[in-house]
RODREN-508902 format. One record per atom (N, C-alpha, C): residue in one letter; x, y, z. Coordinates in pm, whole numbers, plus 50000, padded with zeros to 5 digits. Layout:
BEGIN
aXYZ
...
% end
This chain:
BEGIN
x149078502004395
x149248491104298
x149188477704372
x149138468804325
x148678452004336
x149158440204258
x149608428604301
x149808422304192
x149088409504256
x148848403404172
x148578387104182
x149568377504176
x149348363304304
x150628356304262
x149858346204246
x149938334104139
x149668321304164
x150638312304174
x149448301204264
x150538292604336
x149498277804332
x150028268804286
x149198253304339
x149318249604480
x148228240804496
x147688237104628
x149438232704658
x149688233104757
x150928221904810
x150628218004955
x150988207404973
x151678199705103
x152398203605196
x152158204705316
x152958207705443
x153508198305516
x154588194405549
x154948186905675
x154908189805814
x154158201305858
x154378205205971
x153048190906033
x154288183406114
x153498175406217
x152518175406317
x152888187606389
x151838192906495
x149918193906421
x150188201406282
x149018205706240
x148638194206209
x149648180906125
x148528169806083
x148098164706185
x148978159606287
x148558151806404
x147268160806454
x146848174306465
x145798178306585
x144778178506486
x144908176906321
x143768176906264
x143038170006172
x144238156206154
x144078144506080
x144088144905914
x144928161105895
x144998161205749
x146338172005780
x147048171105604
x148078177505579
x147658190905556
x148208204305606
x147998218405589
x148268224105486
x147438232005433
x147448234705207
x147948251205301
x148448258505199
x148928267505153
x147708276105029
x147788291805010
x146878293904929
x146798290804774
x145608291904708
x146098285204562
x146368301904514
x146138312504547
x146758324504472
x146678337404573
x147268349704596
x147338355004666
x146998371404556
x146648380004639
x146998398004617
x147758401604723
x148668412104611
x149308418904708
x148688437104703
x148698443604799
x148628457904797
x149808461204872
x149748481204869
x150828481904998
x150558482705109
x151328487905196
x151088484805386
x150558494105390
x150028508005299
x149228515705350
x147728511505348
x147248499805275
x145998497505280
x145668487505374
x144188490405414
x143068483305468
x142408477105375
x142378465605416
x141438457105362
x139998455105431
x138628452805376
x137538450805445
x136688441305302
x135988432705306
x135558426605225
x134248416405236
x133498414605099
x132338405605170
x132038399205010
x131418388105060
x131288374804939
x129868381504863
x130038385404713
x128648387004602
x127828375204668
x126878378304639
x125128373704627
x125038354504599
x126038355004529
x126028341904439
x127288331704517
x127958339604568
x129208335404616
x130648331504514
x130208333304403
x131378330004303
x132218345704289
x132238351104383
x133168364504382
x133328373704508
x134728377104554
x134708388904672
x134108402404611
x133838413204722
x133948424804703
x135278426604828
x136258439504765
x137588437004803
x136968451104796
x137308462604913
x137098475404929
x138578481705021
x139228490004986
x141068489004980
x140678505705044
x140858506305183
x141488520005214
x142508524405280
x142708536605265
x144448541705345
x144028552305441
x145398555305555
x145048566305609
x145448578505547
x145908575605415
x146058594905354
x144828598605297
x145078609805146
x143748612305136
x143498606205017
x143998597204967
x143458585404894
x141888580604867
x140988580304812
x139628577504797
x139498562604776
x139108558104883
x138798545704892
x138508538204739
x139018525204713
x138718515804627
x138168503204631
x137378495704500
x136578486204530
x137108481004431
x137148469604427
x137378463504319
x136488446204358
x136078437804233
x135288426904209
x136268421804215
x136578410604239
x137738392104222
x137268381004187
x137358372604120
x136598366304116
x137298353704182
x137198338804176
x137728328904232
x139078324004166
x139438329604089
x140458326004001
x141498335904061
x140898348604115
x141578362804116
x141858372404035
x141258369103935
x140508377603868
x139608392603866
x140668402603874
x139838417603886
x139008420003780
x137178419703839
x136068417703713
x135468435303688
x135678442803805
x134938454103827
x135698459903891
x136008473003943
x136868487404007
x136338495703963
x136008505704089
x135988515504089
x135928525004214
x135988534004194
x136828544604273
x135288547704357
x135518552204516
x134448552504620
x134408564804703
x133798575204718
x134148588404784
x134258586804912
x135398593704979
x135208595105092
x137388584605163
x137458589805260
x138568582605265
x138868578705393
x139328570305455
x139738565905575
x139068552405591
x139688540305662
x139448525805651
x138448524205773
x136908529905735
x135768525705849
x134708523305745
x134778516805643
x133748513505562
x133748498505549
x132978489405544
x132828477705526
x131448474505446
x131738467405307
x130898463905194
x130028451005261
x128988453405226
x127858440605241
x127128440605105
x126838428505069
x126418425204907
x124608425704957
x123698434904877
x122598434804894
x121868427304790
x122088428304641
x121828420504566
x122858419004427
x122408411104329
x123418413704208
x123918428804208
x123168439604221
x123198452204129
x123668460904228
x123878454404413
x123628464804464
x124568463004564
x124978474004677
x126178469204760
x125878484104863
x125938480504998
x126028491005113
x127008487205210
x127458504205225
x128938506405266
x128698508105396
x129038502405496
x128468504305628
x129568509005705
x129348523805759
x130438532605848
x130338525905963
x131828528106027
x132248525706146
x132428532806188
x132228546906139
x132128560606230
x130958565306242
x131038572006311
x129338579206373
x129038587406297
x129838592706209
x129358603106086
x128058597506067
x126998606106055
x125688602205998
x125268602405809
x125888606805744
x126528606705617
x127698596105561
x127928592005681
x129378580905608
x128848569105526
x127718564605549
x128058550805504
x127218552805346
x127748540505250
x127098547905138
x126138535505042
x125958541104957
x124588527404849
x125828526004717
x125858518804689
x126708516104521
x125358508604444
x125048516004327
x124528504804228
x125638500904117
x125938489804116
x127018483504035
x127178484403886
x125638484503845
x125338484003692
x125768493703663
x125618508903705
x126178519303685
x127208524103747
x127728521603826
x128738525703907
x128888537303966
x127608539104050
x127458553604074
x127198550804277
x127738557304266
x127438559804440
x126858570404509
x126298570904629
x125208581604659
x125388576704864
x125238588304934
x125158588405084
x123738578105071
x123898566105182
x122768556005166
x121528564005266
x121378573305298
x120538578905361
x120418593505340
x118958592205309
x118368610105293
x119168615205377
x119018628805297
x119918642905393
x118738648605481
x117148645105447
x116398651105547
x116408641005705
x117158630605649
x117288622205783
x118468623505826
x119538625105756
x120968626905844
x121068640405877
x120598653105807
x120668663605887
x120438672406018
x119468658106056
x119038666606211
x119518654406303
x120788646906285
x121338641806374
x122908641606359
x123728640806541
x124848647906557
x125528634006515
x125098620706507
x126008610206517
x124858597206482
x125278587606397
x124428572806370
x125718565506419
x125148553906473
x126358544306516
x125558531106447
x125708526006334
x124958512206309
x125748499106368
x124408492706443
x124828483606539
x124858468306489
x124208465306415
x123638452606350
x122798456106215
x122918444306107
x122118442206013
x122218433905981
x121078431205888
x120478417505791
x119838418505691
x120508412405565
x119588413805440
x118758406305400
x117928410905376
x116938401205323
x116728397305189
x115868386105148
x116188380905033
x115928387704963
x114848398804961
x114808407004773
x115698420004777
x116718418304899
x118198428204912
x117908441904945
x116388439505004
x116268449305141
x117818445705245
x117828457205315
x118668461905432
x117998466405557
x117798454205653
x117358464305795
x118518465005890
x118748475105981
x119548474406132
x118978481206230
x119698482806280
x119498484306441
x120668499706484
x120178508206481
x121398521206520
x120658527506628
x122288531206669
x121638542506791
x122128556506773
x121238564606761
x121538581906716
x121078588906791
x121868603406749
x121928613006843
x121108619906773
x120318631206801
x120038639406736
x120698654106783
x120378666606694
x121128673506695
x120588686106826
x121388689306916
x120838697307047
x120248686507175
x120578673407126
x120068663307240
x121598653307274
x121678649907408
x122758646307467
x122798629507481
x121358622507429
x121358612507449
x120878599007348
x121348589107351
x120958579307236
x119348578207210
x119268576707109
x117648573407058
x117608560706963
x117068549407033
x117268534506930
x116428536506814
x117248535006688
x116498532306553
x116498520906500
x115288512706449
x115428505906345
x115418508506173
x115848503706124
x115698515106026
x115568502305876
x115178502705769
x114818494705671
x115358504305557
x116438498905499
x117018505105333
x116808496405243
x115548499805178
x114998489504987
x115628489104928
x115798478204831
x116538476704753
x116938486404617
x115448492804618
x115388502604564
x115938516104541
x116498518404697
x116928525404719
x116258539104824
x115018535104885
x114128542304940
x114558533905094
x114218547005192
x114548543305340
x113528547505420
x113218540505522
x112338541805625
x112918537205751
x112338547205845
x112828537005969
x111688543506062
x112198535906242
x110938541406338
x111808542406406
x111838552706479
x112758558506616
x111548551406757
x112548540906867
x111858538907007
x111548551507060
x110628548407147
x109938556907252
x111398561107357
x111078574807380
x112348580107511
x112638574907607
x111828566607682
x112068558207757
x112598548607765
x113168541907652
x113908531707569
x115228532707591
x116188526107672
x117438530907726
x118658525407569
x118268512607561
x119278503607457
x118328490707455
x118828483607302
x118208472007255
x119138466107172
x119068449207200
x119368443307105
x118668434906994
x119078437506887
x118308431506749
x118798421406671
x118128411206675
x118748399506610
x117608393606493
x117678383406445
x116678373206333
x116128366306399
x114818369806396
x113938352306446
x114358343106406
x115408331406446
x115938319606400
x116038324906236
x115218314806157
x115728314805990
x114178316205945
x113598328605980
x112718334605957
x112828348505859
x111948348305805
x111688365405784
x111588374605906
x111138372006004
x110878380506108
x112268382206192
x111878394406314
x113258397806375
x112738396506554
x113648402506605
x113278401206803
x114348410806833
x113548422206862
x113988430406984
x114018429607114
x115108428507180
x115148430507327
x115698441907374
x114568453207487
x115278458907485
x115208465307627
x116058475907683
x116188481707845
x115498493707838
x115008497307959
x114318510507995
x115048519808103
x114828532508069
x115448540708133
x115268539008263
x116288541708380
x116068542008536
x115068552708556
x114338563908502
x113298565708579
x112108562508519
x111908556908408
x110888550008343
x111108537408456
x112198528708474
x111458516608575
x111108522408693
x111368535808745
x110718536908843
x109118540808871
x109058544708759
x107768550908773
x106568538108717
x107778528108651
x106488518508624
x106808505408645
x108058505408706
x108478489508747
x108598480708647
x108988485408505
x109438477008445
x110638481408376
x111668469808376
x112758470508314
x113448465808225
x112458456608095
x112978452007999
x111628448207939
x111968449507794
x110768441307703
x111188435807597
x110668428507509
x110718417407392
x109688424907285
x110268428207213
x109478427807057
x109198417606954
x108118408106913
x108548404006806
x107878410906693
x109288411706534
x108688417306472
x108188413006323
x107578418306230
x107768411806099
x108648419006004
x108748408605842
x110058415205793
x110038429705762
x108678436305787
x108788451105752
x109168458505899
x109558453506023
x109778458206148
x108368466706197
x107288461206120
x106238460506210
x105788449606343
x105428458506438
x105908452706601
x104138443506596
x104558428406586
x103478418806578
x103058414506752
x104008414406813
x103808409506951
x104778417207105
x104418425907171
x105528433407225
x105288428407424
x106348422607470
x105698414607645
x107008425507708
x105978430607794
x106648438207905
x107448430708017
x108408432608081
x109138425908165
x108938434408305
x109248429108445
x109428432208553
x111068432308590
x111528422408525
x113028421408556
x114018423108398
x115278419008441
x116118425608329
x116258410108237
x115968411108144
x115918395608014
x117318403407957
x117898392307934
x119338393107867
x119348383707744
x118928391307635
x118588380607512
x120168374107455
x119828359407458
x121088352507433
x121058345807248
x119898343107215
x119618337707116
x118188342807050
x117488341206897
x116148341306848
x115848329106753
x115088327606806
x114118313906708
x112988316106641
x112518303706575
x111148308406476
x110018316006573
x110278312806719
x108828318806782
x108928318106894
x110498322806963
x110728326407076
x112148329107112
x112438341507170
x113778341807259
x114378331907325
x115588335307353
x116038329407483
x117238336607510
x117198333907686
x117928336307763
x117968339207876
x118368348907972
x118268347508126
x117978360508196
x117258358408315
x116978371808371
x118218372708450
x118488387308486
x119778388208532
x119298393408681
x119678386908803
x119108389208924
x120418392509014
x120498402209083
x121738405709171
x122148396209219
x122648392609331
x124068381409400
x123378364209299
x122758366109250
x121928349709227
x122438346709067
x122538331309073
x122838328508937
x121798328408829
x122258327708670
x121258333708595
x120308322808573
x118938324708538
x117708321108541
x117548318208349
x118328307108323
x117878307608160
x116348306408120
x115358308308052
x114218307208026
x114358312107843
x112838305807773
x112318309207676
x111548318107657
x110918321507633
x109918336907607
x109018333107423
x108168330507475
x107428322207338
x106798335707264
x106068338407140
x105268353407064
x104388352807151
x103878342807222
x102378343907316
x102668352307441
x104228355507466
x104528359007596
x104608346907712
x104688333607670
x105038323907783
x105868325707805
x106658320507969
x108158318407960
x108378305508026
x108828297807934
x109098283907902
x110428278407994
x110628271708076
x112028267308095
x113118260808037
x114488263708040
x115728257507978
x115688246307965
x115148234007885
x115628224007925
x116128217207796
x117408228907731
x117578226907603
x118978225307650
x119858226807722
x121428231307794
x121988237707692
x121508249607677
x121958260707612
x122988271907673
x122978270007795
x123398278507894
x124758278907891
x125398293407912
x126828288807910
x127558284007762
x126718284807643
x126898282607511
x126578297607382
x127588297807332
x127298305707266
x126328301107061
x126158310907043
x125118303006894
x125618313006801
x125528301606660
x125888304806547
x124888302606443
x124508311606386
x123148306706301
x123808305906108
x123038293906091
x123068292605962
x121508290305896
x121878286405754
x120298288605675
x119438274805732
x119478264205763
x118968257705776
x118888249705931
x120128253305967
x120788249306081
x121308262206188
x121378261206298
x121998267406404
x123368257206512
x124268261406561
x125378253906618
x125058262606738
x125688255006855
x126138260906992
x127578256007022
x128358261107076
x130028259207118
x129698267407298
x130828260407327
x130928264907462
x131518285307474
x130978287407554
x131268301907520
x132988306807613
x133578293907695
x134998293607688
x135618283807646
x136678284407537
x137118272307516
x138368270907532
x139278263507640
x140878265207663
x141198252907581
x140338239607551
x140858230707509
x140248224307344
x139818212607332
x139018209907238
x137888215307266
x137188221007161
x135838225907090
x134788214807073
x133458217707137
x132128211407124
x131058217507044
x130688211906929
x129748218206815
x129038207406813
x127768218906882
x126378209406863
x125028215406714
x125258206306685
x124008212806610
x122218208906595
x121458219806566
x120238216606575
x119498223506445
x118258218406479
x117138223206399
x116648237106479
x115758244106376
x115098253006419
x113958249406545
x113778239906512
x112498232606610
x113218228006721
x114448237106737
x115158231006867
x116058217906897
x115508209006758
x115818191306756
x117138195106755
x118148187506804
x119228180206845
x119848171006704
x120718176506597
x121278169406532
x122538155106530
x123618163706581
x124318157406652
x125888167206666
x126748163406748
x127928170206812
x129388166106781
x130148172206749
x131248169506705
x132208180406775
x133738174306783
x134618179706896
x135948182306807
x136248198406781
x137118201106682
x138518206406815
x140068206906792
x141068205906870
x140818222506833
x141128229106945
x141158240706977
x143088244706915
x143428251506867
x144528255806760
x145458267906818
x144148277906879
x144908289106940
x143628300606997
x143688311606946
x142678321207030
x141978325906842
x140498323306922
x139508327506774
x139658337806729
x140208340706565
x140098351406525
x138538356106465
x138258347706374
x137078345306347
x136148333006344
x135258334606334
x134038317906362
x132748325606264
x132128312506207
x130978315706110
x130578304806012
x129748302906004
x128848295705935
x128598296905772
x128968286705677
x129128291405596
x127328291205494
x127238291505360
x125838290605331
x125678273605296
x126728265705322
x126128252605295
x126208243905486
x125638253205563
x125968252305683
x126978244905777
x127918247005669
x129078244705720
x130248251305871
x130798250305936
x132058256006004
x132978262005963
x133338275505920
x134658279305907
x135078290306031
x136318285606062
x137118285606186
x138928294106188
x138368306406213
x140258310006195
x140628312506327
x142038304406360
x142488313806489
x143948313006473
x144368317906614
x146408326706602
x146518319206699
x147928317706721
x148768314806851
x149828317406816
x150378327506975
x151718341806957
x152258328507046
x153868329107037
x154468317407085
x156338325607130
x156158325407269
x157528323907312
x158258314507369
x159788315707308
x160008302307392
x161858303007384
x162528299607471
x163858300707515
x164618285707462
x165248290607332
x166038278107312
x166898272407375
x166938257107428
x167768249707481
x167348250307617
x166428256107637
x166298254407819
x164558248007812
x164248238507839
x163038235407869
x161568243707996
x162118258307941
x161258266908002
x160478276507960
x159688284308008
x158778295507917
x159528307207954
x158958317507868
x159478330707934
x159288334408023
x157868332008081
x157258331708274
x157988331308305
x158448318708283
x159408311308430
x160928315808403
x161558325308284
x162718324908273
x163438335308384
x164038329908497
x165108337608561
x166008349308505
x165798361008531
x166528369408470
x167898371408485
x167888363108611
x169078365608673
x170458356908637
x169938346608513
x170388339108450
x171578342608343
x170648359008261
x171778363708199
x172988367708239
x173268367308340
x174958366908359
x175168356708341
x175078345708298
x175608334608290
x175878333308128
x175618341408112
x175568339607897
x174458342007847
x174638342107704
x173538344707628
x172628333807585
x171738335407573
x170478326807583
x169738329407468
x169448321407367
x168898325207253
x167048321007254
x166458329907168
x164738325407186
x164208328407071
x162988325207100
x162108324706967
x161008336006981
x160258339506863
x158508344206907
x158278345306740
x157038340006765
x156278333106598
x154888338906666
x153778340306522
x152918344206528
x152638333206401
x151258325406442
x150618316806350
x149388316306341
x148708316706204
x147668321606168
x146678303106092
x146108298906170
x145308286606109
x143798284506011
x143538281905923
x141868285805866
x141458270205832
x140668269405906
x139518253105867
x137968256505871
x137848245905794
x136028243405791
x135668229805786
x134268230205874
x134238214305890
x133208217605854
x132038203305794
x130948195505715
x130098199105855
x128698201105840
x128108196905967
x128178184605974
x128298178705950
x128578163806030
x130088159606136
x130928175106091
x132278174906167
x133488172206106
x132988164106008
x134498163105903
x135208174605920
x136428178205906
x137648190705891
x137708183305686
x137168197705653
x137378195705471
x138858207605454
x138998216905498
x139618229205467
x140568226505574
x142128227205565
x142828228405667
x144278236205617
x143818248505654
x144858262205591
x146088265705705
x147248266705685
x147828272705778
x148698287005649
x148938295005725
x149598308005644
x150908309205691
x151538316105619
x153168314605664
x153278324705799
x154318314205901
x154098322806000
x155158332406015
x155018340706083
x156268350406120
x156978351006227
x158158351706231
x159008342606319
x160338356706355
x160598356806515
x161728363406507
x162158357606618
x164118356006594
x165328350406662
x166048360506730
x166538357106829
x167248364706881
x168158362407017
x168368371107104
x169078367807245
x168568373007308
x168168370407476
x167558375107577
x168568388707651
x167618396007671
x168238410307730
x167018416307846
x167618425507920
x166878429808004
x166378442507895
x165078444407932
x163858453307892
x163588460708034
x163078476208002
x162558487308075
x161628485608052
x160228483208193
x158978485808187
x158358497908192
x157028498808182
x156528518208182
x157068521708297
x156778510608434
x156838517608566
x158488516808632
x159858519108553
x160618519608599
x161578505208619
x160408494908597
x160828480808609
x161788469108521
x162508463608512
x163088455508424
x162778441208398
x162778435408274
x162328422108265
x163078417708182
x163338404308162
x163998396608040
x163088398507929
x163758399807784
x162838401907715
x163798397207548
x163218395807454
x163788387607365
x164498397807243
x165518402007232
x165998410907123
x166348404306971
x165358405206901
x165648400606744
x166878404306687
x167398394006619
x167948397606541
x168168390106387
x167008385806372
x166778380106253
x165358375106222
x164358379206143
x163288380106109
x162778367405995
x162008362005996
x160828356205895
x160058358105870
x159698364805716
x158378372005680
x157268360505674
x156568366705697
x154638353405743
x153938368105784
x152748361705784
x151068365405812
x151068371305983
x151438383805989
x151688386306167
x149768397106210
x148938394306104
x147368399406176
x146618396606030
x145288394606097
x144538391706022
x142988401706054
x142888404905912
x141878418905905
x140238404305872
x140508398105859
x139488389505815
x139478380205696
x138128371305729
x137968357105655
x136948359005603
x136398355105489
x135208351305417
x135068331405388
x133948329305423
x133718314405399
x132918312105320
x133218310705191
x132438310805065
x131768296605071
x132118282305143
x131758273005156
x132168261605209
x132478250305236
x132798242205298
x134558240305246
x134228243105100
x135488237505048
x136978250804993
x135978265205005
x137088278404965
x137058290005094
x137728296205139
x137738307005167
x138628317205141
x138448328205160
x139098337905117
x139628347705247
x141018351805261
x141148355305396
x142088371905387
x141818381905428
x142828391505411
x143808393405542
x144818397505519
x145808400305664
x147008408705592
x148038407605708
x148918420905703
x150448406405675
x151218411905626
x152748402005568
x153498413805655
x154058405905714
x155268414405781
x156788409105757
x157458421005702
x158578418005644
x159968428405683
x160068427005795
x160938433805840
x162268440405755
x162938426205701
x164098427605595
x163398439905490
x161908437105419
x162088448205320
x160658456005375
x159268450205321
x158928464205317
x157218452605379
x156548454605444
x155278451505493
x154108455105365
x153168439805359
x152548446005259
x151048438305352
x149998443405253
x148468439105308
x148158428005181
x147598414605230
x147568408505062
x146258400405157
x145408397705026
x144328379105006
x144688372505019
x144138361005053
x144678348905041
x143318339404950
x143738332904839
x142568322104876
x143038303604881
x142188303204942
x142778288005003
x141298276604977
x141378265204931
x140658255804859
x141258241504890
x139998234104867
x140628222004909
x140038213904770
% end
């Protein structure tokens, strides 16, 4: 069971959050609740004016789906075969929805057509029957709500991976092409904001021996027909894909990495984009780069497909990324945590706290878990600035038993604040809503799994 709560936008005083982000922190405008036996996994309809909310447990419960709409509003439910929380919904079109396993079951993952509400294994049985395990690695839908990815399978009496690409129609008809044996692993990404895709991929150690090569580039079209394929001598470590070329670096023993481009002609172009050391986020019109460590404030650059240079904006780093993503009005949405200990009345951390102190009295402390959600404009504005209730426990310092026999100071609760202590995930419906699921921890009564949605 579930209930809905509504709630109006409100106002926060917490200082820290306005000061690091130049706005007051909203609270959600309505929440779901389920119980602590469910998983949540979820993904934004076609249109974006609705979640798909897919609810599983570890008993033998049969997974559930249910429609929401922005109000919170349950529009559609229904019941999904199969049980245990490794399914995750992706919206293929109005009518259509694929359940993508996180287990290697080659049968797990499944097709829903909505209009009817009928569900079916998303792959022939003449194709899942002669393999021991599918692991799907990546996908992307395309606009008429085709499904392609990227899996690696076993087949059945063979000990070793075989890379598939594989294409599921909207229709409901599947095709795919299994790599050549020599094909060790590949990664598959989108040609920039193309129809087309780019394989990179490794060759087996005695395939490079026998032919001295150890990596190649595919480019492909949207049917994963192979338009342009450049053999390598050394190992390419694909970092990014564009309208009409890779990038990234050859990886050379004791030597630092060698960033380069790799054009469909097979050129290889040099870095002189400072991409390096940056990680990328692709949106529909736009792509971002951020530094790929960030201990302090955040650098978001953005560009064109043509590589052009938009401009850069510097968001205050909050805590450790839970999630990052691009929304469809190529916007920023940004969730992260910060776990927090700290010893009241003594201006020290727990690091540094002397254990040897507790004979001297009792020493009281803290530990909070805080959960933050923003989105910024490409231009950098912060529009969305969410914080969730955090969870908080009080107590007195005591010595703790380590695995290895060892003792440490360590913080014994004895009084709890229910808040948001994990987060299963965010959806960024747009600059101005998202929708976020996580776990409520409530020590006093009973732990539940709930939504959030939050609006500005």
């Amino acid at each position: 069971m579930n209930k809905i709560i509504k709630r109006g936008l409100i106002y926060s005083g917490l200082a820290t959050i306005a000061l690091a982000c130049g706005a007051a922190a909203l609270t959600p405008a309505w929440e779901r609740h389920y119980d602590h036996h469910t998983t949540i996994t979820m993904t934004p309809s076609i249109d974006h004016q609705s979640v798909y909310v897919l609810q599983s447990t570890a008993s033998d419960h049969p997974n559930h789906l249910e429609q929401i709409d922005l109000s919170g509003n349950v529009t559609r439910t229904f019941e999904v075969p199969g049980v245990g929380s490794t399914l995750k919904p992706i919206a293929l079109s109005e009518r259509t929805l694929f359940l993508k396993s996180a287990s290697p079951i080659a049968t797990a993952s499944m097709y829903i057509d909505l209009e009817s509400s009928t569900t079916r294994p998303a792959f022939p049985a003449e194709f899942t029957s002669s393999l021991q395990s599918l692991n799907i690695k990546s996908t992307f839908v395309q606009d008429d709500g085709d499904l392609v990815f990227h899996a690696a399978a076993i087949y059945r009496d063979e000990y070793r991976e075989t890379q598939l690409l594989g294409h599921l129609h909207e229709s409901g008809s599947f095709t795919y092409t299994a790599l050549p044996e020599q094909v060790a692993s590949i990664s598959f990404i989108r040609m920039g904001n193309t129809t087309g895709y780019i394989t990179r991929g490794t060759y087996r150690a005695d395939y490079t021996e026998s032919s001295g090569l150890r990596s190649f580039i595919q480019f492909l079209d949207a049917d994963l027909n192979t338009t342009t394929e450049i053999n390598l001598s050394q190992l390419f470590i694909m970092k990014a894909g564009f309208n009409d070329r890779a990038y990234g670096y050859f990886s050379n023993r004791g030597q630092s990495p060698t960033y380069v481009f790799i054009d469909i002609d097979g050129n290889e172009l040099p870095d002189h984009s400072s991409f390096s050391n940056r990680e990328f986020l692709n949106g529909e019109r736009y792509f971002y780069t951020y530094p790929a460590h960030a201990y302090a404030d955040m650098e978001f650059c953005r560009h064109d497909y043509t590589l052009q240079l938009i401009n850069c904006f510097t968001i205050p780093t909050l805590g450790t990324i839970a999630m990052l993503d691009v929304t469809t009005d190529d916007s920023i949405g940004i969730s992260q945590y910060r776990t927090g200990e700290q010893i009241l009345g003594l201006n020290i951390s727990f690091a540094e706290f002397d254990g040897s102190l507790l004979g001297s009295g009792n020493f009281p402390g803290i530990y909070d878990i805080r959960y933050y959600h923003r989105t910024y404009s490409p231009q950098g504005k912060l529009i969305l600035n969410g914080r969730a209730e955090p969870y908080i426990e009080k107590g007195n310092m005591k010595w703790c038993d380590g695995w290895h026999g060892e003792s440490y100071p360590c913080l014994a609760p004895d009084t709890y604040t229910a808040g948001v202590c994990n987060l299963y995930g965010a959806t960024y419906l747009n600059q101005s809503q998202l929708i976020s699921a996580q776990r409520w921890c409530d020590p006093n009564t009973e732990n539940t799994t709930q939504i959030s949605m939050w609006q500005q």
